[in-house]
N, C-alpha and C positions, 0 to 999 in steps of 0.2 A: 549514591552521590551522582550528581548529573554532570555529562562533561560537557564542556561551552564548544559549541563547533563554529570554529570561524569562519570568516565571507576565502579568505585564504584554501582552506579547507576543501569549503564547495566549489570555490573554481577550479580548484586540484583535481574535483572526481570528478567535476564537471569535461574538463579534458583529458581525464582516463576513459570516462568513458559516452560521451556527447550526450547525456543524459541533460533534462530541463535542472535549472539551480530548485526549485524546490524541491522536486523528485530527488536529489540529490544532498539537499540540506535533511529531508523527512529521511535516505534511507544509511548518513552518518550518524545523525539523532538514536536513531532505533541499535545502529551496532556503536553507539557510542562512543564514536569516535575510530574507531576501528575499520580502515580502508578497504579490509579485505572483505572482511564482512559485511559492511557497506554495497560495495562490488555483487556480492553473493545476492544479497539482498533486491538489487536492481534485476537481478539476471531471475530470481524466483516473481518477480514483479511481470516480469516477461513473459515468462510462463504460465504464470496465472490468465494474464492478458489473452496469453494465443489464444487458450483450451476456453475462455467466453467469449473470445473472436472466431472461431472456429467456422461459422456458418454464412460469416462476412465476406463476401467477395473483393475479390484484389483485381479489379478491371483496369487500373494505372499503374505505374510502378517504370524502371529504367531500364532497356535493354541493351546490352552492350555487345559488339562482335570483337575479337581480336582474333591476329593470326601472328604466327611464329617471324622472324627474319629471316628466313629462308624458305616461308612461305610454303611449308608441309604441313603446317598444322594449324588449326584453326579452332575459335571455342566462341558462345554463345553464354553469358551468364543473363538471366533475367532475376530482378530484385521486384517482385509487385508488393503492390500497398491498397488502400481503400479510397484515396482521393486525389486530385493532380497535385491538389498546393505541397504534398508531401512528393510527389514523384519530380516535381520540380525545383525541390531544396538540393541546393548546392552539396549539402552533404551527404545525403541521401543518395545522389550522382556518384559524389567521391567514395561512397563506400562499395556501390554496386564495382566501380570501376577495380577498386584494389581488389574485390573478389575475382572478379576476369582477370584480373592480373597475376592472382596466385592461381588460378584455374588452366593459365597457359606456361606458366609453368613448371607447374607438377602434371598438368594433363591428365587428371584422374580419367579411368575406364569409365565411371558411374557415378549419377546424381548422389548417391549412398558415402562414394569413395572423395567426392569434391566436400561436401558437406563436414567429412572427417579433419578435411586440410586442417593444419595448424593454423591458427590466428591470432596473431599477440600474443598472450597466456592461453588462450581457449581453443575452440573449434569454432570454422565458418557456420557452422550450424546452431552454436551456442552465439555466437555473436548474432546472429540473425533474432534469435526467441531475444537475446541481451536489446535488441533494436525496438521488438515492441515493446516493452516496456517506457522507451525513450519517449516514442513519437506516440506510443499509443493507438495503432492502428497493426490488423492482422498482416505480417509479414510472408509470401511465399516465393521459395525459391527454384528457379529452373538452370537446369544446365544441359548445353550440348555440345559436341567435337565431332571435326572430320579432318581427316587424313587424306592428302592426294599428293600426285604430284607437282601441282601450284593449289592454294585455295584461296581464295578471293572473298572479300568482306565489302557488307555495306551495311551501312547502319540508319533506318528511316528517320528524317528528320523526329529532330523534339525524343528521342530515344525511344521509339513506340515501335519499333520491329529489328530485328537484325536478323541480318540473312551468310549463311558460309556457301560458295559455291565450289565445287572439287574441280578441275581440270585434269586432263590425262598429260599434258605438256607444262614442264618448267620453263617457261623462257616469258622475260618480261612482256614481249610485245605483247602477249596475251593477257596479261594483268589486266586492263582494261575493258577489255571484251568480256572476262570473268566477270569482273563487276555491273556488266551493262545485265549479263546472266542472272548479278545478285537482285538487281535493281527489278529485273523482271518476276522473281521470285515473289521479293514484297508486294509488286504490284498484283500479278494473277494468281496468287497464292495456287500453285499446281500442285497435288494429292501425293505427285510421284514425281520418278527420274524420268521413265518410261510404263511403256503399260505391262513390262512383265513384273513391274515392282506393284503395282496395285496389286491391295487386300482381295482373297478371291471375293469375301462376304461381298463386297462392295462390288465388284464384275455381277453376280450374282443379283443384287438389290437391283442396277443398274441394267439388267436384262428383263427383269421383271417389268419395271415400270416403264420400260417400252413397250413389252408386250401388253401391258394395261393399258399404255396410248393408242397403240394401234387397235387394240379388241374397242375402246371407244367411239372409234373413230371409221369404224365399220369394216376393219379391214377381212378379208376370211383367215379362219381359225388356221390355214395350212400357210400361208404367207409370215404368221406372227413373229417366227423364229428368226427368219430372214430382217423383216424389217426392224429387231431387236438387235440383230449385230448390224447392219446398217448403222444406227444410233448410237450403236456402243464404239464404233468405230470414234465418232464425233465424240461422245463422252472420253475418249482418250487424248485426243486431238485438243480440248481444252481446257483437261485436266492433270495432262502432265506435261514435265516441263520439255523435255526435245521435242514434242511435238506441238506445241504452242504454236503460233504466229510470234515473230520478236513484232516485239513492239517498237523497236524503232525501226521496223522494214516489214510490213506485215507482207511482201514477198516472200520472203525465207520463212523457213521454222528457225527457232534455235537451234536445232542439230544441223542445219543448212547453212545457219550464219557461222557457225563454227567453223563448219566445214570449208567456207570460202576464205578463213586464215589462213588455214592449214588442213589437208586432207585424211589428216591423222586425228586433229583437234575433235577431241569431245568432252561432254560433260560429264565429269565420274559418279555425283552425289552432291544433294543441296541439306543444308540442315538451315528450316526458318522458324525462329522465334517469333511473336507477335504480343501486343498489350491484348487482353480480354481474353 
């Protein structure tokens, strides 16, 4: 016997769970009325969707910063998608938001441990697979946290980067200078804090292909080494962040403009998210 599913009905699951009204009339239809089922139904829809979207790129998508009220803690959720018109739907926004919101917290240690978080009846991570099935596009999720004694948030226009910067000082006046910190982050996207946090591989890559510019460029075989940390010097210089030029005073470095707050003031650790 077939059950009659009303427009009542599908707007019910429609607001359980932001699913389209046909997607939602099709997956009462199939559990017959049966909400739960229905539900189960959408979320295996989902799954199916990810494992053939699998090889799709999520180059757009929402990124959100937040940090605690007392300004110790700090989290980065990104939501990616495969297109902007989706990265730019309101709810799509409001969803990535409530997951930064339960991400700060519970403040999981791991991408693994936030993904587990409770969410409504489910997991963030089942809501996430439950979402491709909705909009129909491959879903991927990022998360990051830092801990200092003030951290500072900025978030790039149109939701397309966020950046946490750590401070070694709690005290407001510096809130601001943190953020000009975040600001510089999203801009010169720097590899590291300083150059003893650079990858050695990367010290290594980075010595090499100086000394491939210099053997091009005629220099003699006994000089090569020299004029490779010369350049590795400059490769730290603008690729990590204390030792940058700020940009709003290419006078100073950041660890300089720091320094002229307060002669204590440094930067502890940055964590930046990005779209692509």
């Amino acid at each position: 016997m077939s059950v009659t599913i009303s427009a009542a009905d599908v707007k019910k699951l429609r607001d359980m769970t932001g699913a389209g009204m046909s997607d939602c009339k099709g997956a009462l239809t199939e559990a017959e009325g049966d909400f739960d089922k229905a539900i189960e139904n959408l979320r295996k829809k989902g799954q199916k969707l990810s494992l053939k979207r699998a090889d799709r790129e999520t180059t757009e998508g929402c990124v959100l910063a937040l940090v605690s009220a007392d300004k110790t803690r700090g989290i980065i959720v990104k939501l990616s998608c495969e297109t902007d018109f989706v990265a730019k739907n309101e709810d799509f926004i409001a969803l990535t938001r409530s997951f930064a919101e339960s991400a700060l917290e519970n403040y999981p240690a791991t991408l693994e441990a936030f993904l587990a978080l409770p969410y409504e009846d489910i997991t963030i991570g089942e809501k996430a697979i439950e979402q491709v099935g909705v909009i129909g596009e491959k879903i991927d999720v990022t998360y990051e946290h830092l801990e200092a004694a003030m951290v500072c948030p900025y978030i790039h226009m149109g939701n397309k980067a966020g950046v946490l910067v750590g401070l070694s000082k709690a005290d407001d006046n510096f809130y601001d200078a943190g953020r000009d910190v975040a600001m510089q982050v999203a801009a010169m996207h720097p590899i590291a804090l300083d150059k003893d946090q650079v990858d050695a591989t990367v010290v290594e890559k980075e010595i090499e292909i100086a000394k491939e510019l210099a053997r091009n460029e005629g220099k003699p075989e006994e000089m090569l080494e020299k004029i490779a940390l010369g350049r590795l010097n400059k490769f730290y210089k603008e690729s990590t962040l204390v030792n940058q030029d700020f940009v709003k005073d290419n006078k100073l470095t950041i660890a300089a403009y720091l320094k002229s707050l307060d002669k204590d003031l440094v930067a502890t650790g940055f964590k930046h998210v990005k779209l692509g």
